[in-house]
C-alpha positions as CSV (number, residue, x, y, z in Angstrom):
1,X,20.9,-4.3,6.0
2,X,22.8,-2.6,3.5
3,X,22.1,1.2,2.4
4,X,20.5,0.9,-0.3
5,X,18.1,-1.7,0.8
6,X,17.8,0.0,4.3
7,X,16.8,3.4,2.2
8,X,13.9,1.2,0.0
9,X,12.9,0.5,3.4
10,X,12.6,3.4,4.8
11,X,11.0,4.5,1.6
12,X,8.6,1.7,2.3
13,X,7.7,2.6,5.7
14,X,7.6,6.5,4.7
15,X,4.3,5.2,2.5
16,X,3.0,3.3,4.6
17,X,2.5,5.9,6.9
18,X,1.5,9.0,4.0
19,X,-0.2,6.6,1.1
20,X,-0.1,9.8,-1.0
21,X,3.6,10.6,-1.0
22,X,5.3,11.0,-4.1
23,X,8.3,9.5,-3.6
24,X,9.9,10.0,-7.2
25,X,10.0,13.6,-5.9
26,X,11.4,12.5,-2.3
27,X,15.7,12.8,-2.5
28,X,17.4,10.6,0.3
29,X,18.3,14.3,1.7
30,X,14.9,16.1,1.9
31,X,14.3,17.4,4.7
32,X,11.1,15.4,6.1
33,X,9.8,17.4,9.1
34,X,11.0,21.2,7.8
35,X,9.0,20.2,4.2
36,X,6.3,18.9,5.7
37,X,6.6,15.4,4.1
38,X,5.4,14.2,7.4
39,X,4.4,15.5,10.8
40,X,5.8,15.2,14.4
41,X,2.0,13.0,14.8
42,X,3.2,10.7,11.9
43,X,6.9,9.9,13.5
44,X,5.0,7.7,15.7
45,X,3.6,5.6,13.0
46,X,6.7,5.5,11.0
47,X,8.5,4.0,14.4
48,X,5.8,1.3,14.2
49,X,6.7,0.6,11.1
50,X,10.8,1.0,11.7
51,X,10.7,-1.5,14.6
52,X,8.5,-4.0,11.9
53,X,11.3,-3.5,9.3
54,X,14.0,-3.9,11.3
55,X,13.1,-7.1,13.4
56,X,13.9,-5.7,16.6
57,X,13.1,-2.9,19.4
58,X,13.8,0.3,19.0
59,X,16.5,1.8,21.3
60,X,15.9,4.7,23.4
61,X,19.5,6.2,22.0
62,X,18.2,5.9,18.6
63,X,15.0,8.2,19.6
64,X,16.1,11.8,19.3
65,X,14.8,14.8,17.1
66,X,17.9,14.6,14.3
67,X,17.3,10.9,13.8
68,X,14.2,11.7,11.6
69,X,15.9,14.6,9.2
70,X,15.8,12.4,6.3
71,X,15.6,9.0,4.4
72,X,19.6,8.8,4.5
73,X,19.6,9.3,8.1
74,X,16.6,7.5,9.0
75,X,18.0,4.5,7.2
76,X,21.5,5.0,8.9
77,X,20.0,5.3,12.3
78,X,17.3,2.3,12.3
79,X,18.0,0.0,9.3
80,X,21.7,-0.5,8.1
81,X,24.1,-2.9,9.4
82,X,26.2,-1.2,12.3
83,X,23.8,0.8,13.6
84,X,25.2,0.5,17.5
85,X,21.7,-0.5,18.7
C-alpha cells in the first residue's frame, strides 16, 4: 500500500476505534499517546483493526511502544509496501 493510502487507513482504523475523533484536527505527526488521542487500552483495538486493514498477522517485531507515535509511523510500520513483516 502506498503512503498516502496506508495513512487514510490508518486514519480509518484511528475512527473506528475513537468514533468522536476529529480528524481534520489530527496532523500525520501528532503525537497519539502523549495528546491523548488515544489510550494504551485503545492500541489494542486499533491492532484489531491494523491486522483487518492490512490482510495479514501482525508481527511480533512490529509490536513495540514507538510503532504507535503517530499516523505517519503507524502507517509506515503496519500498512505501506516494504514494511519488512
Amino acid at each position: 500500500m502506498n503512503t498516502s493510502d496506508a495513512r487514510a487507513r490508518v486514519r480509518d482504523c484511528l475512527l473506528a476505534v475513537n468514533p468522536a475523533l476529529d480528524l481534520d484536527a489530527l496532523a500525520d505527526d501528532t503525537p497519539l499517546l502523549a495528546s491523548r488521542v488515544i489510550t494504551s487500552f485503545d492500541v489494542v483495538a486499533l491492532l484489531l483493526h491494523l491486522e483487518q486493514a492490512s490482510g495479514r498477522p501482525l508481527s511480533r517485531s512490529q509490536l513495540v511502544a514507538g510503532s504507535f507515535r503517530d499516523v505517519a509511523t503507524i502507517a509506515r510500520v503496519f500498512l505501506q509496501d516494504g514494511d519488512g513483516s
